[in-house]
N, C-alpha and C positions, 0 to 999 in steps of 0.2 A: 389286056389280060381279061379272061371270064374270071366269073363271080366265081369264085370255091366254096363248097359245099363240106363242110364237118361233118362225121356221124361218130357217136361215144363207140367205142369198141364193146362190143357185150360182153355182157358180165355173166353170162352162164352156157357160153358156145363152149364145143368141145376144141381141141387145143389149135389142130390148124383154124379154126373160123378165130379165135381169138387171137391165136400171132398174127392172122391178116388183119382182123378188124384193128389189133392195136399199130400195124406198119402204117396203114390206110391212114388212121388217126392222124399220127403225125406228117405224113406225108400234108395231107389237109393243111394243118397246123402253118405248114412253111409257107404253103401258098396265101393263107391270110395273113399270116405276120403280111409279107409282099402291100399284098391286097390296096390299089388305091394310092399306090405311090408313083411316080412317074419316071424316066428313066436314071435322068438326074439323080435322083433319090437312089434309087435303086445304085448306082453306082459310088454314092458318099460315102467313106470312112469315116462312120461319126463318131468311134472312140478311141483316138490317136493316144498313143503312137500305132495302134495297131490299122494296118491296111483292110480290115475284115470289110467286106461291104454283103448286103442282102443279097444280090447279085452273087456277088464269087459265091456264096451259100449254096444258090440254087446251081450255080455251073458244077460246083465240086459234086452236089446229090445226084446230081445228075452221071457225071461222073461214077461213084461208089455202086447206084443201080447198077449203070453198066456192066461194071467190073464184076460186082458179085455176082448177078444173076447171069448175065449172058455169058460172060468170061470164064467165071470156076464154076456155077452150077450147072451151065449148059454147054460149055466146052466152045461156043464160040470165037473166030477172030473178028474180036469187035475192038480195033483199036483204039487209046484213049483220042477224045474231044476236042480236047483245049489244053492237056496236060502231056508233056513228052519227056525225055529221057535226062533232056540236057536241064530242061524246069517245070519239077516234079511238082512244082505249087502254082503252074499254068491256069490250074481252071479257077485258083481265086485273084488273080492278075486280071482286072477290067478295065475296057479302054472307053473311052466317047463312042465308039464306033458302036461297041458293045450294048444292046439293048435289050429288056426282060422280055418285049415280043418273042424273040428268037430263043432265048436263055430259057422259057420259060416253054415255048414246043418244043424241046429236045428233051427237057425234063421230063412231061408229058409223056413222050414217045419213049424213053427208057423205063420211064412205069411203065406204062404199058409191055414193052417186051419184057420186063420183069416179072409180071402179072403170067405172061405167055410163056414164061421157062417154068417158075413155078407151079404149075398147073400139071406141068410134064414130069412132074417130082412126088414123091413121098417125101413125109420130113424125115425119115431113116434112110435115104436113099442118100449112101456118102462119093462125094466126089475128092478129087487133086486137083489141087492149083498144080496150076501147069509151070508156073514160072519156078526160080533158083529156089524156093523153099520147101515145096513139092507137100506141103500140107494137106492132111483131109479134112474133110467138113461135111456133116449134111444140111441139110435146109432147114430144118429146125435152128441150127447155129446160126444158121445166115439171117432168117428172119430176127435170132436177139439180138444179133449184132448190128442189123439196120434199125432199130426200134430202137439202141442204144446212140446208136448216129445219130438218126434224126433228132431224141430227145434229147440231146448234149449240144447241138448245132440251131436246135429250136431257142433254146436257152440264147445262146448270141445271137440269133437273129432277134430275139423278146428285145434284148440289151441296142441294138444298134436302131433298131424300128424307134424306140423310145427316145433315144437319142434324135433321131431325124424330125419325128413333129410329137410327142407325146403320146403316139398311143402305147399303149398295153393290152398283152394277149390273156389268154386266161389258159 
């Protein structure tokens, strides 16, 4: 894995540069908690009984990108990753095989098209989930709602990272 790079979110941008600079933030955030671990690690459930590993973390973000941005905000068929029908909690299921090289360029690459749907939006610009709930949203919602992801999911990845060799994030 590269080095990951933090920048604070400003604190006097107008509202789209702050919902990005704050998604950006934690986005960052995931990839240092990670940062420096090996795959082993990466794959540990260090606070049993729970199966949570740093790994399943970044597959699921990876994941949630996908869905939200390319899925409901851009109307894409981008089918799920690692998560399917029959097991809905696929992308936090990690094997040996499984490795944060790969977990961690897919990651990457759904930022990135996330970045690249976004861009083609206003945060008033509302869409429908397409699937059985048929829900609207605009991108404004989706940006709180990733911001609330990440920062709720940052928080366990802080808890399991610490668990593995003691560090702490800030």
């Amino acid at each position: 894995m590269t080095t990951a790079e933090r920048q604070e979110a400003p604190t006097t941008g107008d509202e789209r540069t702050s919902l990005e600079g704050w998604l950006d933030f934690h986005r960052a955030t995931l990839a240092l908690t990670c940062e420096g671990l090996d795959d082993k690690q990466l794959r540990e459930a260090s606070a049993p009984p729970s199966g949570l590993t740093l790994l399943g973390l970044v597959r699921h973000m990876a994941e949630v990108e996908r869905s939200w941005f390319r899925r409901v905000l851009d109307g894409q068929d981008a089918p799920p990753i690692w998560y399917s029908e029959e097991d809905q909690d696929g992308d936090f299921r990690v094997t040996e095989a499984d490795t944060g090289e790969a977990a961690f360029a897919i990651w990457r690459d759904e930022v990135a098209e996330a970045r690249a749907a976004a861009a083609r939006h206003s945060l008033d610009d509302v869409v429908t989930r397409r699937d059985h709930r048929h829900e609207d949203f605009n991108l404004r919602w989706i940006y709180l709602h990733m911001i609330e992801e990440y920062a709720r999911h940052n928080g366990h990845a802080d808890l399991i990272r610490e668990r593995i060799d003691g560090a702490t994030g800030d």
